[in-house]
N, C-alpha and C positions, 0 to 999 in steps of 0.2 A: 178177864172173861171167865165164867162159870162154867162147869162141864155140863152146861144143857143145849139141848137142840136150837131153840130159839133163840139164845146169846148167840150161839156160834155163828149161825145163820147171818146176825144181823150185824156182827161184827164183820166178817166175809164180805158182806154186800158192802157196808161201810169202806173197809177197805179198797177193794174194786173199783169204787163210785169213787175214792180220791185219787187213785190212780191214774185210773183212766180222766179226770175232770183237771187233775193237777198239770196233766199231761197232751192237754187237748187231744184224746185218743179216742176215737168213737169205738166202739162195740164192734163193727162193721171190719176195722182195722184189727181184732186181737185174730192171733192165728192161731195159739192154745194156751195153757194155762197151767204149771205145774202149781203143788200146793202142797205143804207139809205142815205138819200139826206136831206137836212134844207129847213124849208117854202120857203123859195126864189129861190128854184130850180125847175118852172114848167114848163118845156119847152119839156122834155121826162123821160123817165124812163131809170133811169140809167144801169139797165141791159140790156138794147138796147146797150150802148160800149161794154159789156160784148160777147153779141153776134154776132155783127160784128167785134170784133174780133178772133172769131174762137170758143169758147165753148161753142158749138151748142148742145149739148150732157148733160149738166151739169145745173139740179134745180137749179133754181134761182129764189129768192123774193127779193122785194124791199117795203123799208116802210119811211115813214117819221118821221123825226128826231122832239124832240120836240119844240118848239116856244116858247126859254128862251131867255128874256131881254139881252142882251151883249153876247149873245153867238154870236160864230165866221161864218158869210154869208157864202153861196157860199160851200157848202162844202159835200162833198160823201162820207162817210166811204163805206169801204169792209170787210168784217169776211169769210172770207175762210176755209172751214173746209174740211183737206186736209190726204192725206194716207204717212204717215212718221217716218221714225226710228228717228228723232231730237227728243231733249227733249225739252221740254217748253221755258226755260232757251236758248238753239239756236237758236231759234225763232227768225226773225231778223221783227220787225212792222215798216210799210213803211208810212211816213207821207211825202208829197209833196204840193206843191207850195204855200207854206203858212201855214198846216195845222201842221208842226211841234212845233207850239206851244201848241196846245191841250194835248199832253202827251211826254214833254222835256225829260224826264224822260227815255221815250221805244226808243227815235230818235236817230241814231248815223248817225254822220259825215258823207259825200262821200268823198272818195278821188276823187279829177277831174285830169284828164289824163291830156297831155303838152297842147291837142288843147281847154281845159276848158270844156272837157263836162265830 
């Protein structure tokens, strides 16, 4: 992700929309939304994608992540705390465009449809 308004945006929203779609969690169910960004992310506050895309209704904080040597640029976590019969264990944690190396562990596979998306 680049340090501009409209990447961050649309990575954010990206993120979100797999969360919540990975996790059959409607909109209706999030209760808030924490959000951290890495030193090199100053261009907006990332719960600005957050709210334009549509959870206008829903606390949200955002904080910065901390300023470790080799830690991985460019990067937005999201912690959704969410209204669910899942147990822990179903919980599906959604790591994108790179950031699936930080926790190999929580990432599972996509299956990509015949047109590769």
């Amino acid at each position: 992700m680049a340090n501009n308004v409209e990447e961050m945006n649309e990575a954010v929203a990206e993120l979100i929309d797999q969360m919540l779609n990975r996790n059959g969690v409607s909109q209706d169910s999030v209760v808030s939304i924490f959000l951290t960004g890495t030193p090199d992310l100053t261009c907006a506050f990332p719960a600005a994608g957050i709210r334009i895309h549509g959870l206008t209704d829903v606390p949200l904080m955002c904080a910065q992540e901390m300023n470790v040597d080799g830690a991985l640029q460019r990067v937005v976590r999201i912690m959704a705390q969410v209204e669910t019969e899942q147990n822990r264990s179903e919980i599906e944690h959604v790591y994108l465009r790179g950031a699936e190396v930080l926790r190999a562990d929580l990432t599972k596979p996509q299956v990509k449809d015949a047109n590769g998306a």
